[in-house]
C-alpha positions in Angstrom: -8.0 -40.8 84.5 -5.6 -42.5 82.0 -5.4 -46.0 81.8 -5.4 -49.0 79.1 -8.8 -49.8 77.1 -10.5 -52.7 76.5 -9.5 -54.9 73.7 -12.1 -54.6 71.1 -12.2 -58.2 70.4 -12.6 -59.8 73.7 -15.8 -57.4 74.2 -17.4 -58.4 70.7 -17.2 -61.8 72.4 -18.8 -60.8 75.8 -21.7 -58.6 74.2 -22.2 -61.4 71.1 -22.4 -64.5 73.3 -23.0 -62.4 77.0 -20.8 -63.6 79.0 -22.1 -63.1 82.7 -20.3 -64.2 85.6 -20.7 -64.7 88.9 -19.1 -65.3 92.4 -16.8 -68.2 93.1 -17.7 -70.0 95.7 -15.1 -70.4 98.6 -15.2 -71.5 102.2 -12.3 -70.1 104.6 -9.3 -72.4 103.9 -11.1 -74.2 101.0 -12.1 -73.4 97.6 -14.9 -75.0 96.0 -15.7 -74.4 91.7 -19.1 -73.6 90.5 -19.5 -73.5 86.9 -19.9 -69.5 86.8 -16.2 -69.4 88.2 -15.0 -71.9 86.3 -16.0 -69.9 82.9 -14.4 -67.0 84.6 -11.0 -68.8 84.6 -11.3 -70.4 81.9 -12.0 -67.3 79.6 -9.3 -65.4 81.7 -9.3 -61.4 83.1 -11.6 -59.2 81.2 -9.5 -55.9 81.0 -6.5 -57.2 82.1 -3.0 -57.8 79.5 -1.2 -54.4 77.6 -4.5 -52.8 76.2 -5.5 -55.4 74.1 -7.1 -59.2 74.9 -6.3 -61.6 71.7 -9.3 -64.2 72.0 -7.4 -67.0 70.4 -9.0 -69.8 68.4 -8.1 -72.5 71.7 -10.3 -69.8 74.2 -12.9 -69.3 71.8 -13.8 -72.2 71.5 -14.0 -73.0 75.4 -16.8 -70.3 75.6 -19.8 -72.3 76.1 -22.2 -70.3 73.8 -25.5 -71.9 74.9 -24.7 -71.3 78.4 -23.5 -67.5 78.2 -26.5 -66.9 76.0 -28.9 -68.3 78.5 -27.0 -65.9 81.1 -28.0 -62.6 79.7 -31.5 -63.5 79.1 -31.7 -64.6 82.5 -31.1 -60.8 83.5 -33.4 -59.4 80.9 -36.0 -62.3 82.5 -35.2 -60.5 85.7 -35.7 -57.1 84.7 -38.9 -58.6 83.1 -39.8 -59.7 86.8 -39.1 -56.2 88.4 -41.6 -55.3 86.3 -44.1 -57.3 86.4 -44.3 -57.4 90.3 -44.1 -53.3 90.5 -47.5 -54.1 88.3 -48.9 -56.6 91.0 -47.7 -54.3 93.9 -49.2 -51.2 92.2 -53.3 -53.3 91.5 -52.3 -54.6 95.3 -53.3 -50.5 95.9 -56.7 -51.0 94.2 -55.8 -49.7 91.0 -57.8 -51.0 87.8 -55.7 -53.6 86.4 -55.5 -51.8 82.5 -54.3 -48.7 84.0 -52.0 -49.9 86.4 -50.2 -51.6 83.5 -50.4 -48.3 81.4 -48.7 -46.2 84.3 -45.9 -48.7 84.1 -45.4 -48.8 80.3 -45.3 -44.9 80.4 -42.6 -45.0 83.2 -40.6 -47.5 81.0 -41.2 -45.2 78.3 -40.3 -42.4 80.4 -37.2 -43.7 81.4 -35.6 -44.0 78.3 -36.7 -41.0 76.4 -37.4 -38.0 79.1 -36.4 -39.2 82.5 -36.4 -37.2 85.6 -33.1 -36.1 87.5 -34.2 -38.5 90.0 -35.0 -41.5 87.5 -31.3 -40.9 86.0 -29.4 -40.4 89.6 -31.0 -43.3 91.2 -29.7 -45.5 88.2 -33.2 -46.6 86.7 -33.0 -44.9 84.0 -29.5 -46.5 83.1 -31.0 -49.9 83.7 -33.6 -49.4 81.1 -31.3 -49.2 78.6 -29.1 -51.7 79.7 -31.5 -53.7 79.6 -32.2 -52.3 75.8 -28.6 -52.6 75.0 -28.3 -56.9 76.3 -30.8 -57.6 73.5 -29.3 -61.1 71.9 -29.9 -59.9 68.5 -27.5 -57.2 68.1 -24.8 -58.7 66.7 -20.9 -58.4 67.1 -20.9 -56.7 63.8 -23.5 -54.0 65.1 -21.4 -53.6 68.0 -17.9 -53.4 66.2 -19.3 -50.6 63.3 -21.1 -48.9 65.8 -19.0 -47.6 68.7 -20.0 -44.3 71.1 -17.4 -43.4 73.4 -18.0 -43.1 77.0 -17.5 -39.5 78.8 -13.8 -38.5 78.7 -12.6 -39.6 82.5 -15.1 -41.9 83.0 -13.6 -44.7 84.7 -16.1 -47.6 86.6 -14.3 -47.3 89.7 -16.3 -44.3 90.2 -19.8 -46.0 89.5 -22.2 -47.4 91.8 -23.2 -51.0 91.3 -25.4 -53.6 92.6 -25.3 -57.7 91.6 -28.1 -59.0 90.1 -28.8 -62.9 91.2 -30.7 -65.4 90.3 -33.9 -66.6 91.6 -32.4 -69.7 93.4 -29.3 -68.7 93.5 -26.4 -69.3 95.8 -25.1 -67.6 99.3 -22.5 -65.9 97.3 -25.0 -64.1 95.0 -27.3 -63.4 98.4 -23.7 -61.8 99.7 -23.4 -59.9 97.0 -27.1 -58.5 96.1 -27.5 -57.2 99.8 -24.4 -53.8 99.5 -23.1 -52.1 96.7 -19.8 -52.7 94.8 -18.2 -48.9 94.9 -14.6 -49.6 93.9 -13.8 -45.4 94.2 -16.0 -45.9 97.8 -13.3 -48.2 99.2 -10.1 -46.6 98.0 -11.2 -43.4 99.4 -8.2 -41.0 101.0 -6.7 -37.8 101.9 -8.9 -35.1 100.1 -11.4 -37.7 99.1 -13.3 -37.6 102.1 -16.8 -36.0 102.3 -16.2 -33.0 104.6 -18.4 -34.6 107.7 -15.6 -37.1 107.8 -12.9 -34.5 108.3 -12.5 -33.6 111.8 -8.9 -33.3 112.7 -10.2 -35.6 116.3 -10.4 -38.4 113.5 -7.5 -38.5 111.3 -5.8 -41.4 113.4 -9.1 -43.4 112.5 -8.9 -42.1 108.8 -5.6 -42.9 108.3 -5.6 -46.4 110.0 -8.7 -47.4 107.6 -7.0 -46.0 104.3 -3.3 -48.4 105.7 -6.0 -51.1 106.1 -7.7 -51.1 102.5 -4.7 -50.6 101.1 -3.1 -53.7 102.6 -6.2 -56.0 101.8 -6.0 -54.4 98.4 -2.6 -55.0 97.1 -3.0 -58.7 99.0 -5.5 -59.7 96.8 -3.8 -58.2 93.4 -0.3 -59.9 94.3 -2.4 -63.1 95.1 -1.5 -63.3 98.4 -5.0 -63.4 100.7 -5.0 -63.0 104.1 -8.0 -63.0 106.3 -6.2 -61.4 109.2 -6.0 -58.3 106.9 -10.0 -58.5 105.9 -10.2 -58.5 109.7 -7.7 -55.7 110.5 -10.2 -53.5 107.8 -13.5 -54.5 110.0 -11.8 -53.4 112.9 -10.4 -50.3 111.6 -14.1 -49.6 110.6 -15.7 -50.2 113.7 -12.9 -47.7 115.3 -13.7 -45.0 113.0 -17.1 -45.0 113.5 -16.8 -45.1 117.6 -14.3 -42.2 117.3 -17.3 -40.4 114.9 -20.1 -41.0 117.3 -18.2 -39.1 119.6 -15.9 -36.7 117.5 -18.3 -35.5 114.8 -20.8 -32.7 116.4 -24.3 -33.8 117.0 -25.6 -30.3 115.5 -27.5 -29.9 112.2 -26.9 -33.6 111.4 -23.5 -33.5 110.7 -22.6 -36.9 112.9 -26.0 -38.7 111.6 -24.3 -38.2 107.9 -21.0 -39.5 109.0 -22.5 -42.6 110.7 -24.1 -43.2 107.7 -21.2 -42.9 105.4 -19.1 -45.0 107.6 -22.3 -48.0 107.5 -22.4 -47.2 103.7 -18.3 -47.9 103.7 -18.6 -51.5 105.5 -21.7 -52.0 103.2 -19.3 -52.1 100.7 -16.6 -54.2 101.9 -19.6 -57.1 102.3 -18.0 -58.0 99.0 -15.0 -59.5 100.8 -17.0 -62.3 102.4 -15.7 -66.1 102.0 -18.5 -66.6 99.6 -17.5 -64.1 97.3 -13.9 -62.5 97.8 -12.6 -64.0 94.8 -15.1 -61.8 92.6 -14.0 -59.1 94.5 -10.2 -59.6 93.2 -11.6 -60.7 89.9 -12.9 -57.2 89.6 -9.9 -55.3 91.2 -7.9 -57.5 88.9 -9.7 -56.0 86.0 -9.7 -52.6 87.1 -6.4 -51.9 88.1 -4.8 -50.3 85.4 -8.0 -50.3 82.5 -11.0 -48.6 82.0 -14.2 -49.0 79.6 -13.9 -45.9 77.0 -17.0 -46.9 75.0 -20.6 -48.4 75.9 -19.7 -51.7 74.2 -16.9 -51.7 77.0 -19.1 -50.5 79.5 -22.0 -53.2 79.0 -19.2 -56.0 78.7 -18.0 -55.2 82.3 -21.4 -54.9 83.4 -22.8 -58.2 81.5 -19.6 -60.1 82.9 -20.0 -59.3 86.8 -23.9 -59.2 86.2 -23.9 -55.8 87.6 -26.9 -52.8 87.1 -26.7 -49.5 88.4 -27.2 -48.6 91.9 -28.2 -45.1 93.5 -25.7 -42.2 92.9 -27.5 -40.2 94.8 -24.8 -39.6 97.3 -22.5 -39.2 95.4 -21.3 -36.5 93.5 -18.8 -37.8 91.0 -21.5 -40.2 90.6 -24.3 -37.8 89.9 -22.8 -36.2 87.2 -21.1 -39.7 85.3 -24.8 -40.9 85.5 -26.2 -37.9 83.4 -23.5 -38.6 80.6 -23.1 -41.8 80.9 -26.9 -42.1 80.3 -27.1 -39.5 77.2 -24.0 -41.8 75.7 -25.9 -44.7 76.2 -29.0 -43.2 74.7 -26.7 -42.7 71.9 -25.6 -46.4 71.2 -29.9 -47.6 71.4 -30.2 -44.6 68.9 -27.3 -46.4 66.6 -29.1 -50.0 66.9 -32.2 -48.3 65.9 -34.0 -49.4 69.8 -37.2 -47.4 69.7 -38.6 -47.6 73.1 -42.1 -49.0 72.7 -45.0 -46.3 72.5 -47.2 -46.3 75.8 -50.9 -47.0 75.9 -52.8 -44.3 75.4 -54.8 -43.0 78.9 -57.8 -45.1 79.2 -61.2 -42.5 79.8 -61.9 -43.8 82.7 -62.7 -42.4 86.4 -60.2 -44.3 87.6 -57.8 -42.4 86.0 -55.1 -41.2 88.6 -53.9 -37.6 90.3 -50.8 -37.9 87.6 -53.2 -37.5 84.4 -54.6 -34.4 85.1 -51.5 -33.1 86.6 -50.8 -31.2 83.4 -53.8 -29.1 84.4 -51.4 -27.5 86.9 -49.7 -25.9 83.9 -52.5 -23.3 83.6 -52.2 -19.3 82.1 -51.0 -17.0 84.2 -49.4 -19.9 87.0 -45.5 -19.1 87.8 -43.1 -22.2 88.5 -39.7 -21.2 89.8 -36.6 -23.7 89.3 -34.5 -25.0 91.5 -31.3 -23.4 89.8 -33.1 -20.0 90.2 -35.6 -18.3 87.4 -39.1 -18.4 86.8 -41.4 -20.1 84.4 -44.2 -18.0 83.6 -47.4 -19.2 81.8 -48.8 -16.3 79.3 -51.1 -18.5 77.7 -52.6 -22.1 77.4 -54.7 -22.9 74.8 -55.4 -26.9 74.7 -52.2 -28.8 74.3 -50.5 -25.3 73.0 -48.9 -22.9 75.4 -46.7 -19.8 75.5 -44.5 -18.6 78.2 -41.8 -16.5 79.6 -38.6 -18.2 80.6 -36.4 -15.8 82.9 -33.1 -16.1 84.5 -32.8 -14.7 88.4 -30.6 -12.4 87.5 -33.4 -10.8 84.7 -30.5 -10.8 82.1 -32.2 -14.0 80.3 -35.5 -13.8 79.2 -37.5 -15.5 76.6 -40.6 -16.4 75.3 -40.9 -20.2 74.5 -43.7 -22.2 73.1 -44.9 -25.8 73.6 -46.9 -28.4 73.8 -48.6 -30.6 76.7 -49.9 -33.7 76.6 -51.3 -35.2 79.4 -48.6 -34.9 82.4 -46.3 -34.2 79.4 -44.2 -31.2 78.7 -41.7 -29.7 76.0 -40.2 -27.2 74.1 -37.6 -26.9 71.7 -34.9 -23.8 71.6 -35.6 -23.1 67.6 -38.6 -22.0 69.4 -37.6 -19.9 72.0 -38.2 -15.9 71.1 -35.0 -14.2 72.8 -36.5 -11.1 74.9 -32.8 -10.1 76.4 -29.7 -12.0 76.0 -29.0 -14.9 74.6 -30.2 -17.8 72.2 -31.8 -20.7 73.9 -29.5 -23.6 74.2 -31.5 -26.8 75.4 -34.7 -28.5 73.9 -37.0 -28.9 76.9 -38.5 -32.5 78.1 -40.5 -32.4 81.5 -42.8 -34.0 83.1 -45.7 -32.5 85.2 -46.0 -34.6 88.8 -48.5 -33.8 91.8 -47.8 -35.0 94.5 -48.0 -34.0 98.6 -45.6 -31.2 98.3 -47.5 -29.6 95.1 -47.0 -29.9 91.9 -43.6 -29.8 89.7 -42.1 -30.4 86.7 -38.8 -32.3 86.3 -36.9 -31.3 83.1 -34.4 -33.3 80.8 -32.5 -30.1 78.8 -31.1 -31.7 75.8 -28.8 -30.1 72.8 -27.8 -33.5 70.9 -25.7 -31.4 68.2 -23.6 -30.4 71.0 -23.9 -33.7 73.2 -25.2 -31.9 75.8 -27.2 -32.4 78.9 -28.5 -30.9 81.9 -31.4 -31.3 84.2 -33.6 -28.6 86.1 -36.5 -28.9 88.2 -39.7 -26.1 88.6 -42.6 -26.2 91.7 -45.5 -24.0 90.9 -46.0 -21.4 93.3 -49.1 -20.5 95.0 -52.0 -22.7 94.5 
């Protein structure tokens, strides 16, 4: 998608001095300031203007620098929160306190340097390095002489965000923090539509939600609100889902997954409340004809709107952004020099858990198959050193790589892959080994940084 970038200048401001916003408060027929919207204003649109923002001297020196400042370490204090009560809900399970802080260091750690498919798609492992990337002491400079572009096409109408309140803060932040803000979601028509939601028995119900949108959309961007057509879209909703319940055929859950969608549609249009529809024009404002084409853009929109990243999960344009939108952030920590901090070594303890000897899964002679077809063969496992034979479905790839695992641990590199038949390896290897109910698994990060590649692939041993 084309569309006009952010002006460099404005988000050296907003990454510098943070600027994080939040809802304006308004009441039907009345608007009432808090001091959140009132810096909104008063710093003006955040993408909007012909490609460029000129912060002039009079603006500049409106920002309130303390205030902005104290925004974005409020959401690293909350991140800091998160973690501490996943610690206090984790020892809640009668875990010993030392190593219940250990697990969580090593899944912070995790996070940012190996994360699983699952870590990246459900957005934590996005957050992490946000949450890296809003450090106060990189400076403008840094962030002006070191610039990483985002994925070509990536445009944040197609990402999946949450707002971040808080603690004590107002109904508009409740409002916001309880659905998703899916720009992309909303606008969705013709082809668009997830193939559940594509019976011809509901195209009268499509159609009348896509008019609906549409007319609350282009009211808001021509300033011209007005509630009847934020009701008209509740009612076209609750239409479209009747006509599903009864349209859509009961077998092999295809009617369950459109409900869904449809409750996942007016999740998002909670946005359009009293309490917060002005944020939701702010942000279509900003959206409508720019996009963030770097990180430093990316974080400024994000920082702004005090947004993190929700689950992709069901999404599939969302999916794969979330995979390179993660390896370009990974890039920017990498040019700031952020080195995740080291984990605590495994205490030797019998309380140690399932997860610490899960690497003893990954034993000579045990086969793991992938879920993107092939086999992973053990030959041999001496200590942290093993050998084994990597082999496509088709049995035109095969190689023999060789690692190392440490703990629950795993990776390889493709300089040390030994081609049997076909061609050179391509990805460095970094898994993790998990047991869990359904057996065990390893969940791969495949990596080729010369290349700015990425991929993900996941193995389950077979057998016992």
């Amino acid at each position: 998608m084309s569309g006009k970038r952010i002006g460099i200048s404005l988000v050296a401001v907003f990454l510098s001095c943070s600027v994080v916003v939040t809802a304006q408060v308004i009441r039907r027929g009345q608007a009432a300031d808090t001091p959140e919207s009132a810096a909104l204003r008063g710093m003006g649109a955040f993408l909007r203007g012909a490609g460029s923002y000129n912060l002039n001297t009079a603006k500049a020196e409106s920002i309130n620098t303390d205030t902005v400042i104290r925004w974005k370490q409020d959401l690293r204090k909350i991140a800091a929160e998160h973690r501490a009560e996943k610690e206090r809900q984790q020892a809640g399970k009668k875990q010993h306190a030392e190593e219940v802080k250990r697990r969580v260091a090593l899944h912070e750690y995790e996070l940012r340097v190996n994360p699983t498919a699952n870590d990246v798609q459900n957005g934590q492992a996005l957050n992490a390095l946000l949450y890296d990337l809003m450090d106060p002491d990189i400076s403008s400079g840094d962030w002006y002489a070191k610039t990483v572009e985002l994925p070509m096409g990536t445009s944040v109408k197609n990402l999946i965000f949450r707002f971040i309140p808080a603690s004590g803060s107002s109904s508009a932040s409740r409002v916001l923090s309880r659905g998703v803000i899916a720009l992309s979601r909303l606008d969705i028509k013709g082809e668009s539509w997830p193939t559940v939601m594509k019976p011809s028995e509901i195209d009268k119900e499509r159609r009348g939600y896509e008019a609906a949108y549409a007319k609350l959309r282009d009211g808001l961007l021509a300033n011209n609100f007005d509630v009847k057509t934020l009701l008209a879209l509740d009612q076209s909703l609750d239409s479209l889902k009747a006509k599903v319940q009864t349209a859509v055929p009961k077998e092999r859950g295809f009617r369950d997954e459109a409900v869904k969608f449809v409750e996942e549609l007016k999740d998002a249009t909670r946005m359009f409340d009293a309490v917060t529809v002005d944020y939701a024009k702010e942000i279509l404002v900003d959206t409508k004809d720019q996009e963030a084409k770097t990180v430093a853009e990316l974080v400024s929109f994000m920082l702004k709107y005090r947004l993190q990243f929700a689950s992709a999960e069901r999404s599939a344009t969302g999916r794969v952004l979330y995979g390179q939108i993660y390896e370009a952030m990974r890039r920017q920590a990498d040019e700031f020099s952020i080195k995740p901090a080291e984990p605590p070594e495994a205490a030797e303890s019998a309380n140690a858990g399932a997860d610490d000897n899960a690497g003893a899964s990954f034993r000579a002679k045990s086969v793991w198959t992938s879920d993107k077809g092939g086999t992973l063969t053990v030959i041999e496992r001496k200590g942290e050193k093993f050998r084994a034979l990597l082999a496509s479905a088709d049995g035109r790839q095969e190689k023999v790589v060789s690692g190392t695992v440490k703990g629950n641990a795993i990776s390889w590199l493709a300089r040390d892959a030994r081609v049997i038949k076909g061609n050179a390896a391509f990805f460095d290897h970094f898994g993790t080994i998990r047991t869990g109910e359904d057996g065990d698994k390893i969940d791969f990060a495949l990596r080729n940084d010369a290349q700015k590649k990425s991929d993900t692939a996941t193995y389950r041993r077979k057998g016992k």
